[in-house]
KOLKOLPA-510292 format. One record per atom (N, C-alpha, C): residue number from 0; atom name; x, y, z. Coordinates in nm, 3 decimals, padded with zeros to 5 digits. Layout:
// residues N
+-----+-------+---------+---------+---------+
| num | atomo |      xx |      yy |      zz |
+-----+-------+---------+---------+---------+
| NUM |    CA |       X |       Y |       Z |
...
+-----+-------+---------+---------+---------+
END
This chain:
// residues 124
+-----+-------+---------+---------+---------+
| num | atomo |      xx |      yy |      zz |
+-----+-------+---------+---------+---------+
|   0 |     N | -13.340 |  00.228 |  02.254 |
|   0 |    CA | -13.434 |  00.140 |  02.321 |
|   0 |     C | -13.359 |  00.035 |  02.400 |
|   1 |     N | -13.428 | -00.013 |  02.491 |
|   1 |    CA | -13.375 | -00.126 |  02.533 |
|   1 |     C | -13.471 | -00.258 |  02.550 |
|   2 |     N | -13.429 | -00.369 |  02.509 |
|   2 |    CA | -13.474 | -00.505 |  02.524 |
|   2 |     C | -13.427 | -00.595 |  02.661 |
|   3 |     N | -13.524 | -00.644 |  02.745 |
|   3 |    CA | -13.432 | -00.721 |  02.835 |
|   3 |     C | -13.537 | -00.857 |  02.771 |
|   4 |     N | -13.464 | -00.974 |  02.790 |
|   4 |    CA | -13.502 | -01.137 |  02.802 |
|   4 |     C | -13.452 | -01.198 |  02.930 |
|   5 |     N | -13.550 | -01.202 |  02.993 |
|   5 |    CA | -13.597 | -01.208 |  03.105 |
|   5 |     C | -13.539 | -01.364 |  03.152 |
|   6 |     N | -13.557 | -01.415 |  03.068 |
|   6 |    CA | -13.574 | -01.598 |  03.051 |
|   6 |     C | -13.385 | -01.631 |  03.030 |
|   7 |     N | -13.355 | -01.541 |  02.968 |
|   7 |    CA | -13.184 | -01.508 |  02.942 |
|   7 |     C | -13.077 | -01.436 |  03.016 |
|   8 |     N | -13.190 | -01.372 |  03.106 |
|   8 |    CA | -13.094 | -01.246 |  03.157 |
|   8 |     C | -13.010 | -01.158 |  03.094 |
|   9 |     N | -13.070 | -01.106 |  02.963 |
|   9 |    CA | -12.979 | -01.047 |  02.880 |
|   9 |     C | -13.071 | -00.885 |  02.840 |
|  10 |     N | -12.975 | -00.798 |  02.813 |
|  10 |    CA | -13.058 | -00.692 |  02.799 |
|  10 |     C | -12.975 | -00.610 |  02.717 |
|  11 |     N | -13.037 | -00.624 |  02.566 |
|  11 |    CA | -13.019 | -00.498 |  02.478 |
|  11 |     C | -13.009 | -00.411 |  02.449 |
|  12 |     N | -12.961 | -00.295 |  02.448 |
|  12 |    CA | -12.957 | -00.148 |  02.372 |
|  12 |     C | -12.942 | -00.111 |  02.238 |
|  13 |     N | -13.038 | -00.094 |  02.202 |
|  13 |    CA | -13.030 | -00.105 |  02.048 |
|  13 |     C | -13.084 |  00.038 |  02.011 |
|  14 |     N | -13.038 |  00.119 |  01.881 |
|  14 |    CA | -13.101 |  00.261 |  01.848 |
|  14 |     C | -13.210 |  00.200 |  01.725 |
|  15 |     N | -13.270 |  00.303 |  01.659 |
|  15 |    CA | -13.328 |  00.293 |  01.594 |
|  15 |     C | -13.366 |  00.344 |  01.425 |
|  16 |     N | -13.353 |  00.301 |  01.328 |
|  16 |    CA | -13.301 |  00.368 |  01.204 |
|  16 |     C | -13.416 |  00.472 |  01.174 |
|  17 |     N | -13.376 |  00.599 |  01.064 |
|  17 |    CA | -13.434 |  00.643 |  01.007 |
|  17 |     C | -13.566 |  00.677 |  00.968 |
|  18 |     N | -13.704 |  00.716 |  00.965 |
|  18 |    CA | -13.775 |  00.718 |  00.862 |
|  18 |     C | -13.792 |  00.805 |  00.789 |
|  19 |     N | -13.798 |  00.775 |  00.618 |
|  19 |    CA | -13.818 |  00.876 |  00.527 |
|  19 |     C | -13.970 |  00.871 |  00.481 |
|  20 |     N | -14.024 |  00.977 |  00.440 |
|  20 |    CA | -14.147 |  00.995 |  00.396 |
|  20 |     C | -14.109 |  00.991 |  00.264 |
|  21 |     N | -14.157 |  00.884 |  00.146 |
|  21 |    CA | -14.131 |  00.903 | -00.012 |
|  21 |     C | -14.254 |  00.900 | -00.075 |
|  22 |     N | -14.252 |  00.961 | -00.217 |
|  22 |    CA | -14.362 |  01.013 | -00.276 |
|  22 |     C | -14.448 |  01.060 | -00.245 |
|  23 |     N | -14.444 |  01.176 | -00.162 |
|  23 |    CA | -14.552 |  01.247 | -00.094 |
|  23 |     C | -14.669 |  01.368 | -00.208 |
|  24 |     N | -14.563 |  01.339 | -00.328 |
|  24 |    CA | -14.708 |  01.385 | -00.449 |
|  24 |     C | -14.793 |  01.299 | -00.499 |
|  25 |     N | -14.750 |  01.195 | -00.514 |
|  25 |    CA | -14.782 |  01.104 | -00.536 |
|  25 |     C | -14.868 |  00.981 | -00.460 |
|  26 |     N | -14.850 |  00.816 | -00.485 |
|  26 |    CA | -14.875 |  00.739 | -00.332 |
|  26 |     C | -14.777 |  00.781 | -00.236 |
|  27 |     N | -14.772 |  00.817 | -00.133 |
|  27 |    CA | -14.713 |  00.803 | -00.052 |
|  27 |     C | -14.641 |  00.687 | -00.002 |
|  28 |     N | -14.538 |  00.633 |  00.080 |
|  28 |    CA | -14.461 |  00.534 |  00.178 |
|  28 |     C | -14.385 |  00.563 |  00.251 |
|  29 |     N | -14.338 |  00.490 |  00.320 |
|  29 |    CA | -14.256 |  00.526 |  00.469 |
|  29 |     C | -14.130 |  00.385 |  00.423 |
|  30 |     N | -13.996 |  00.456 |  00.410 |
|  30 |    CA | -13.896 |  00.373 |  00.332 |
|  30 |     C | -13.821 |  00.409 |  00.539 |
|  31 |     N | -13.729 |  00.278 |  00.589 |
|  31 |    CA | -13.655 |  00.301 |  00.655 |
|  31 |     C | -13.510 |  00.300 |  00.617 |
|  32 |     N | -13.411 |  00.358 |  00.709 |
|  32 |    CA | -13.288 |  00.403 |  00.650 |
|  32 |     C | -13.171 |  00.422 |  00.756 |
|  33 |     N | -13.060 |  00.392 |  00.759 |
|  33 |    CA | -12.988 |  00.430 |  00.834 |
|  33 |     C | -12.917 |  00.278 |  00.920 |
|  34 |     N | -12.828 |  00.317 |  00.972 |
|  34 |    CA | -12.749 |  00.202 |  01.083 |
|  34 |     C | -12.840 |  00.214 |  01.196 |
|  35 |     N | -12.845 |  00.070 |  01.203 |
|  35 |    CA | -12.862 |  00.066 |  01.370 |
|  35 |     C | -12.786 | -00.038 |  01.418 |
|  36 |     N | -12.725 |  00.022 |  01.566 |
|  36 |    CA | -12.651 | -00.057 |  01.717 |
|  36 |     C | -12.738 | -00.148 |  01.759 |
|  37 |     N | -12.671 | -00.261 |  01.807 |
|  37 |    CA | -12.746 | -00.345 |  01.901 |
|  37 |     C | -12.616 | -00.388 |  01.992 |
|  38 |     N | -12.652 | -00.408 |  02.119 |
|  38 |    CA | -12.535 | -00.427 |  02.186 |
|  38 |     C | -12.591 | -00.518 |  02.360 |
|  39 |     N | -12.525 | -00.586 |  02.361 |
|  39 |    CA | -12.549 | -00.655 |  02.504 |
|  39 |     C | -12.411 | -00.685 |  02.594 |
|  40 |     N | -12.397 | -00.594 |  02.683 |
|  40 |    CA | -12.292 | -00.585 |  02.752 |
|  40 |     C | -12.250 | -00.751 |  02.803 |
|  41 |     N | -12.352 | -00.793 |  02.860 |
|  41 |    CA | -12.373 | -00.955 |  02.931 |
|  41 |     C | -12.275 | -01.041 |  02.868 |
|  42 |     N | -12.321 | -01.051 |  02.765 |
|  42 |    CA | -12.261 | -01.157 |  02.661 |
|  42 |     C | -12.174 | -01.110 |  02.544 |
|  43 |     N | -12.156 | -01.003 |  02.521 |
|  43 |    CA | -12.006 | -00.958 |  02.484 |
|  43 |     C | -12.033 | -00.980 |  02.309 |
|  44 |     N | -12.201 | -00.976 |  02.312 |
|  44 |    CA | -12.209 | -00.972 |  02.145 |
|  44 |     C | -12.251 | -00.805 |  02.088 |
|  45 |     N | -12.236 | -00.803 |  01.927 |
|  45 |    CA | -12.314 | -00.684 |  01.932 |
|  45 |     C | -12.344 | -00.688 |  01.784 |
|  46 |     N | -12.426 | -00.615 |  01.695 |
|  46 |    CA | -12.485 | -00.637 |  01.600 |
|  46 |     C | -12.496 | -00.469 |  01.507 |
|  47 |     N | -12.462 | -00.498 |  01.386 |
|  47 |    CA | -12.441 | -00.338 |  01.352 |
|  47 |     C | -12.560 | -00.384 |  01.232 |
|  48 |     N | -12.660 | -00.320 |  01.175 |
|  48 |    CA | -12.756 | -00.342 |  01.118 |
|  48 |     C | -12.819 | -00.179 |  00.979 |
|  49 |     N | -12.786 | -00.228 |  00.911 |
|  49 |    CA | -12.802 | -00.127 |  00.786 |
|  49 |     C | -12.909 | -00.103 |  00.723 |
|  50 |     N | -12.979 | -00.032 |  00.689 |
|  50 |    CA | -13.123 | -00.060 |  00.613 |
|  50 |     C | -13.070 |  00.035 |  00.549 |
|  51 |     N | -13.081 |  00.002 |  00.388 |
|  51 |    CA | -13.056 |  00.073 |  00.281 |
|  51 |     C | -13.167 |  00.076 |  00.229 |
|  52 |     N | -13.150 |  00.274 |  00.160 |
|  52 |    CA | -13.253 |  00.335 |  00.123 |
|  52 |     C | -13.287 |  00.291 | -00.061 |
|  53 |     N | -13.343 |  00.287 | -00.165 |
|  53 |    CA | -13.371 |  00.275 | -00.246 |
|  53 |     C | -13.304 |  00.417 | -00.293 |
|  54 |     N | -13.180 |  00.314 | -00.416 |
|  54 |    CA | -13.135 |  00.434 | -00.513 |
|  54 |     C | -13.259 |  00.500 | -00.591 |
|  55 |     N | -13.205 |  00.612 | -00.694 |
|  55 |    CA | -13.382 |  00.696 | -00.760 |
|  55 |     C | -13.399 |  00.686 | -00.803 |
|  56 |     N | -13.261 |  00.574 | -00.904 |
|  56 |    CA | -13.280 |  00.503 | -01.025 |
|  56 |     C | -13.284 |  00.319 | -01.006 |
|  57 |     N | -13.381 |  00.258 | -01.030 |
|  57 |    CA | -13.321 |  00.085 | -01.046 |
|  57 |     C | -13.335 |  00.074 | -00.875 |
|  58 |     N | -13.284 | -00.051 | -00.838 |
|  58 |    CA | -13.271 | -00.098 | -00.702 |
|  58 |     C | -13.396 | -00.134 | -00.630 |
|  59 |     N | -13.374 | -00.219 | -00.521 |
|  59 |    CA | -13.504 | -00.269 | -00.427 |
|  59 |     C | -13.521 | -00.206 | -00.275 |
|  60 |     N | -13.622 | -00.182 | -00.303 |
|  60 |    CA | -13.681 | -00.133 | -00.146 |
|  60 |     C | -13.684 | -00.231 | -00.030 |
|  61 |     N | -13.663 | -00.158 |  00.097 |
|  61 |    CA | -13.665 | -00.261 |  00.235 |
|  61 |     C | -13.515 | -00.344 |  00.213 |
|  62 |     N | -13.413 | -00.339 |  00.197 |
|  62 |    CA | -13.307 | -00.378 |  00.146 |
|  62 |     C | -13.203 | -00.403 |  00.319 |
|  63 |     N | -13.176 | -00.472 |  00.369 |
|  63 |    CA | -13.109 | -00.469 |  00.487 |
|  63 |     C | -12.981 | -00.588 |  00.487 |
|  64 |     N | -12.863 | -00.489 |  00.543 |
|  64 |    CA | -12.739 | -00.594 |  00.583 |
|  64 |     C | -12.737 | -00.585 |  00.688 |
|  65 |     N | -12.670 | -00.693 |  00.776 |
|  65 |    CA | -12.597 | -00.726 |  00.911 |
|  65 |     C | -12.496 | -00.771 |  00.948 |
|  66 |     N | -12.446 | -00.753 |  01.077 |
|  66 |    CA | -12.347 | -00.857 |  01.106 |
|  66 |     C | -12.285 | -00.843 |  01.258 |
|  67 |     N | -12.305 | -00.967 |  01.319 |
|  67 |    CA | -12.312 | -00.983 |  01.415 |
|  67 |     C | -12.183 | -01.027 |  01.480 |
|  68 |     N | -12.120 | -00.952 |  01.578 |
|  68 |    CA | -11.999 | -00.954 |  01.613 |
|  68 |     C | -11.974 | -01.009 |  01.784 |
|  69 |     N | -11.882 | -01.077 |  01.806 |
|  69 |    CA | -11.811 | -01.114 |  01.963 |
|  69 |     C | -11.734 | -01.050 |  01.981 |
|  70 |     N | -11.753 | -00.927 |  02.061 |
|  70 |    CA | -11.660 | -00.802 |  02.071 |
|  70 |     C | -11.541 | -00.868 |  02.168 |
|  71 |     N | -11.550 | -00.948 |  02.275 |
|  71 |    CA | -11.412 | -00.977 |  02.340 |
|  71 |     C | -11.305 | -01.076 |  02.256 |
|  72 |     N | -11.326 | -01.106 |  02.165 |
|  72 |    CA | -11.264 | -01.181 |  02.050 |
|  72 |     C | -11.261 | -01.148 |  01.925 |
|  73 |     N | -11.326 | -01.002 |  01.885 |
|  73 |    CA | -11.354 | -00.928 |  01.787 |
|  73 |     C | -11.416 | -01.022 |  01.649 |
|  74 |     N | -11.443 | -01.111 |  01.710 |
|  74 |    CA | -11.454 | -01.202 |  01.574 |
|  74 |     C | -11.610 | -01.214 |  01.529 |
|  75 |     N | -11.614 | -01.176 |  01.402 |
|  75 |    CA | -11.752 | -01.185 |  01.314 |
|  75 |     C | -11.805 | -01.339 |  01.273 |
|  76 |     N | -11.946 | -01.336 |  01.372 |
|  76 |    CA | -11.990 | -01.471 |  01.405 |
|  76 |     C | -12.138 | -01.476 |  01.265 |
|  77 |     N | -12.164 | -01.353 |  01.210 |
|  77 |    CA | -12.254 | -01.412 |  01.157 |
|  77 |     C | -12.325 | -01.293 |  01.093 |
|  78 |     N | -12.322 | -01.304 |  00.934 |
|  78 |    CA | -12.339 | -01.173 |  00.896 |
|  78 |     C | -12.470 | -01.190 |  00.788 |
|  79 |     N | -12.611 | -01.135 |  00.738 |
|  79 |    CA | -12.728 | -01.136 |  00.710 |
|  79 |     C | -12.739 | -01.015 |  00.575 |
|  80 |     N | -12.784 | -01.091 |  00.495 |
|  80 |    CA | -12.851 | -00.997 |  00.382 |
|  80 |     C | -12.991 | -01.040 |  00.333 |
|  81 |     N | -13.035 | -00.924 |  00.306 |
|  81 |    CA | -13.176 | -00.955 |  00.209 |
|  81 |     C | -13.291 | -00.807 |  00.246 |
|  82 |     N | -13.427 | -00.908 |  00.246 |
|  82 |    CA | -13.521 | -00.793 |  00.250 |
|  82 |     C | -13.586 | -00.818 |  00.416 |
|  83 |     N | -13.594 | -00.695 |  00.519 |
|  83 |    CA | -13.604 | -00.648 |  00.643 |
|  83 |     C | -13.794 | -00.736 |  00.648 |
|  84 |     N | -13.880 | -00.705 |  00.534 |
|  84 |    CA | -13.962 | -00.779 |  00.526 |
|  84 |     C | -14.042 | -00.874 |  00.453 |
|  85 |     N | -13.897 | -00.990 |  00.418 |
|  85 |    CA | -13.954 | -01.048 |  00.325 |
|  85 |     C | -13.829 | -01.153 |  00.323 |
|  86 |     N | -13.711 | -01.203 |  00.240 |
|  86 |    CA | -13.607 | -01.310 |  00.265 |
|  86 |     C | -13.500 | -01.295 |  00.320 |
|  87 |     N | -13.449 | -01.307 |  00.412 |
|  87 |    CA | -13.267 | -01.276 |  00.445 |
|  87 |     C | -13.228 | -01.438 |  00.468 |
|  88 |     N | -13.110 | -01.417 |  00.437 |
|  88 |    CA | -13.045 | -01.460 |  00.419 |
|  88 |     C | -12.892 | -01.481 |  00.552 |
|  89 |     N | -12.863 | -01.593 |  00.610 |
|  89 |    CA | -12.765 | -01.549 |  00.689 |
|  89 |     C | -12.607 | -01.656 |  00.721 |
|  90 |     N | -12.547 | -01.582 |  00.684 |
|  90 |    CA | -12.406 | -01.670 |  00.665 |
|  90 |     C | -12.334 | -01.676 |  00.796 |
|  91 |     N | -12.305 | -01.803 |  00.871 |
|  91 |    CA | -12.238 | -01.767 |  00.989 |
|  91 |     C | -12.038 | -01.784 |  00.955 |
|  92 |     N | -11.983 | -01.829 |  01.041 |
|  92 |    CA | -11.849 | -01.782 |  01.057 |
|  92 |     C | -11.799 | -01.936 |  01.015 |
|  93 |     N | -11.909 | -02.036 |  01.035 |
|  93 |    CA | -11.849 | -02.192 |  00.982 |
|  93 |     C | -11.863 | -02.224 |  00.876 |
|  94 |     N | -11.928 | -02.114 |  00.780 |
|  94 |    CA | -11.950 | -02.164 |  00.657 |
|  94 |     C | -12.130 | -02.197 |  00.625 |
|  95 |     N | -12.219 | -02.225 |  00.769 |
|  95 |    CA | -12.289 | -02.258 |  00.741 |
|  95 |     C | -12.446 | -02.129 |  00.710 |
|  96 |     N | -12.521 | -02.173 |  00.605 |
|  96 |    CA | -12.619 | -02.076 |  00.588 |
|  96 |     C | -12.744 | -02.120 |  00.636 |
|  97 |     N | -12.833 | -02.029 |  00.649 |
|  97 |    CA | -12.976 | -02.017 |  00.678 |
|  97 |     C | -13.078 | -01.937 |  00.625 |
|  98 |     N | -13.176 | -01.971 |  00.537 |
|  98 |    CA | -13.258 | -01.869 |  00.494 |
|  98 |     C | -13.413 | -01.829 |  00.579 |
|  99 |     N | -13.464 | -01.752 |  00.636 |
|  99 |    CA | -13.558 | -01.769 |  00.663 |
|  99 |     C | -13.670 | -01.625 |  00.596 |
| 100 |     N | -13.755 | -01.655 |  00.545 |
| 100 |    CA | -13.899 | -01.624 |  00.487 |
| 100 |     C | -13.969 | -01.530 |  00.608 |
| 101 |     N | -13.962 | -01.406 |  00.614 |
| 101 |    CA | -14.013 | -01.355 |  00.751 |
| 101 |     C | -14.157 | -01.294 |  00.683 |
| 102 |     N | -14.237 | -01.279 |  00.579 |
| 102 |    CA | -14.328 | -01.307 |  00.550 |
| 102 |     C | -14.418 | -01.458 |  00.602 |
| 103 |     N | -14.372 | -01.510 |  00.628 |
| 103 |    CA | -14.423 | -01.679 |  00.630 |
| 103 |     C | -14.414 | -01.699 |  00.785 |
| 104 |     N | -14.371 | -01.594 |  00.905 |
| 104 |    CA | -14.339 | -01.620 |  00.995 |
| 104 |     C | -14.478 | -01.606 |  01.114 |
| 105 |     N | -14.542 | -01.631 |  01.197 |
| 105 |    CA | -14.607 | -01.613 |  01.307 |
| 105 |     C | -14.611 | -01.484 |  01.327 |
| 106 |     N | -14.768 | -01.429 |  01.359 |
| 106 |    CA | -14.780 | -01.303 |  01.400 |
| 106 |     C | -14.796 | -01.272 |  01.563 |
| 107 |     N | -14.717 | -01.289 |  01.662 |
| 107 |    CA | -14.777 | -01.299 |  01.795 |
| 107 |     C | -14.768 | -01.133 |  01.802 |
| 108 |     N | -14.900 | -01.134 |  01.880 |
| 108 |    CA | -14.971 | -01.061 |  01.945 |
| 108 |     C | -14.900 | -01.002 |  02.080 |
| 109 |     N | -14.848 | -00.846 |  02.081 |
| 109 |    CA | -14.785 | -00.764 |  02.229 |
| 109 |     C | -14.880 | -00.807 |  02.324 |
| 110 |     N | -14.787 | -00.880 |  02.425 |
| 110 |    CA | -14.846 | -00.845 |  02.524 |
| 110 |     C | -14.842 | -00.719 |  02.655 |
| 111 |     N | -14.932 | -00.643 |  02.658 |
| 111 |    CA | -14.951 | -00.527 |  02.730 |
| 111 |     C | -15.031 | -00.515 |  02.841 |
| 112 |     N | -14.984 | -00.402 |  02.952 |
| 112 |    CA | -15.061 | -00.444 |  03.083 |
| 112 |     C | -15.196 | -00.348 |  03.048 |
| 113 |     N | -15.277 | -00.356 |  03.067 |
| 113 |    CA | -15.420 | -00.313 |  03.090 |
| 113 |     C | -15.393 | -00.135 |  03.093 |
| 114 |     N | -15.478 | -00.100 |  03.026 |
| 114 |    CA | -15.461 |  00.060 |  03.031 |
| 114 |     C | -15.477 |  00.136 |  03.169 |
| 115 |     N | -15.561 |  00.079 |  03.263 |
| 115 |    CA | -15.564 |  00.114 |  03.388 |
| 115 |     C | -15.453 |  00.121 |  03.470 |
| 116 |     N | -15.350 | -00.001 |  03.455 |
| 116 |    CA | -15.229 | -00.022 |  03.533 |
| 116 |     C | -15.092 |  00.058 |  03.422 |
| 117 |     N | -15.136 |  00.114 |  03.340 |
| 117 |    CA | -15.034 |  00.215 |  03.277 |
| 117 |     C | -14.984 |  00.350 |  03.304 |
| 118 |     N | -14.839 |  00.330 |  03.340 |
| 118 |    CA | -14.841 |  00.519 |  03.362 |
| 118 |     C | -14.868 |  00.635 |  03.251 |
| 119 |     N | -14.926 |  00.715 |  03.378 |
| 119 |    CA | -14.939 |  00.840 |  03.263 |
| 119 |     C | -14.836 |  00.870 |  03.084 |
| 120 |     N | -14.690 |  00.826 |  03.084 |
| 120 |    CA | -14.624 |  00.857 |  02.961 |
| 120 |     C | -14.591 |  00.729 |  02.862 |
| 121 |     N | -14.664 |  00.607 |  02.917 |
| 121 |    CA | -14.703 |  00.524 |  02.813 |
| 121 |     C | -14.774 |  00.495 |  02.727 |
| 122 |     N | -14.729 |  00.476 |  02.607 |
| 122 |    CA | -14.834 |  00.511 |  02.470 |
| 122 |     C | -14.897 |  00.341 |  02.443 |
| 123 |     N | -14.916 |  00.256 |  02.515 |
| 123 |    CA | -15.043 |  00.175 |  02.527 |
| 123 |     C | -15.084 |  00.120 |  02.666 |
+-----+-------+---------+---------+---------+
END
């Protein structure tokens, strides 16, 4: 995928992790899984992002690491643990931390152009 910020002039390429279908005899859920890239040529950052799957024994679901890198200085500016929807946690390179609650966070609303002004292979 790609992200541009318009307001930044910056534009993302980022892939996208995994989905597994679990307990399908059972309740069903949709667990995500896998690395994902994030990368912005512009600004010379890039972001490697993990979502770990739930061992079959013990362990927590939605489980995600990060860490966010300055590729022309190779140096690791800032690296994130916790839950993808619910606490992370994030340590930067000065020592200093940040927790933020992404349960507790603002739900804004996509904004999308009108179904009329959509091309035919867009799905809204």
């Amino acid at each position: 995928g790609v992200l541009y910020l318009m307001e930044h002039e910056e534009e993302y390429v980022f892939t996208l992790p995994s989905a597994y279908a679990r307990s399908i005899l059972t309740i069903p859920w949709v667990e995500l899984g896998g690395k994902v890239n994030i990368n912005c040529a512009r600004t010379g950052y890039s972001a490697t992002v993990t979502f770990h799957t739930k061992p079959f024994y013990g362990g927590k679901v939605h489980r995600v690491t990060a860490e966010v890198k300055h590729n022309p200085t190779n140096t690791i500016v800032c690296k994130a643990q916790g839950e993808w929807n619910g606490t992370l946690e994030f340590t930067y390179s000065n020592g200093e931390t940040k927790v933020i609650d992404t349960s507790k966070l603002p739900v804004i609303r996509k904004k999308i152009r009108p179904i009329a002004k959509q091309g035919p292979l867009e799905s809204r």
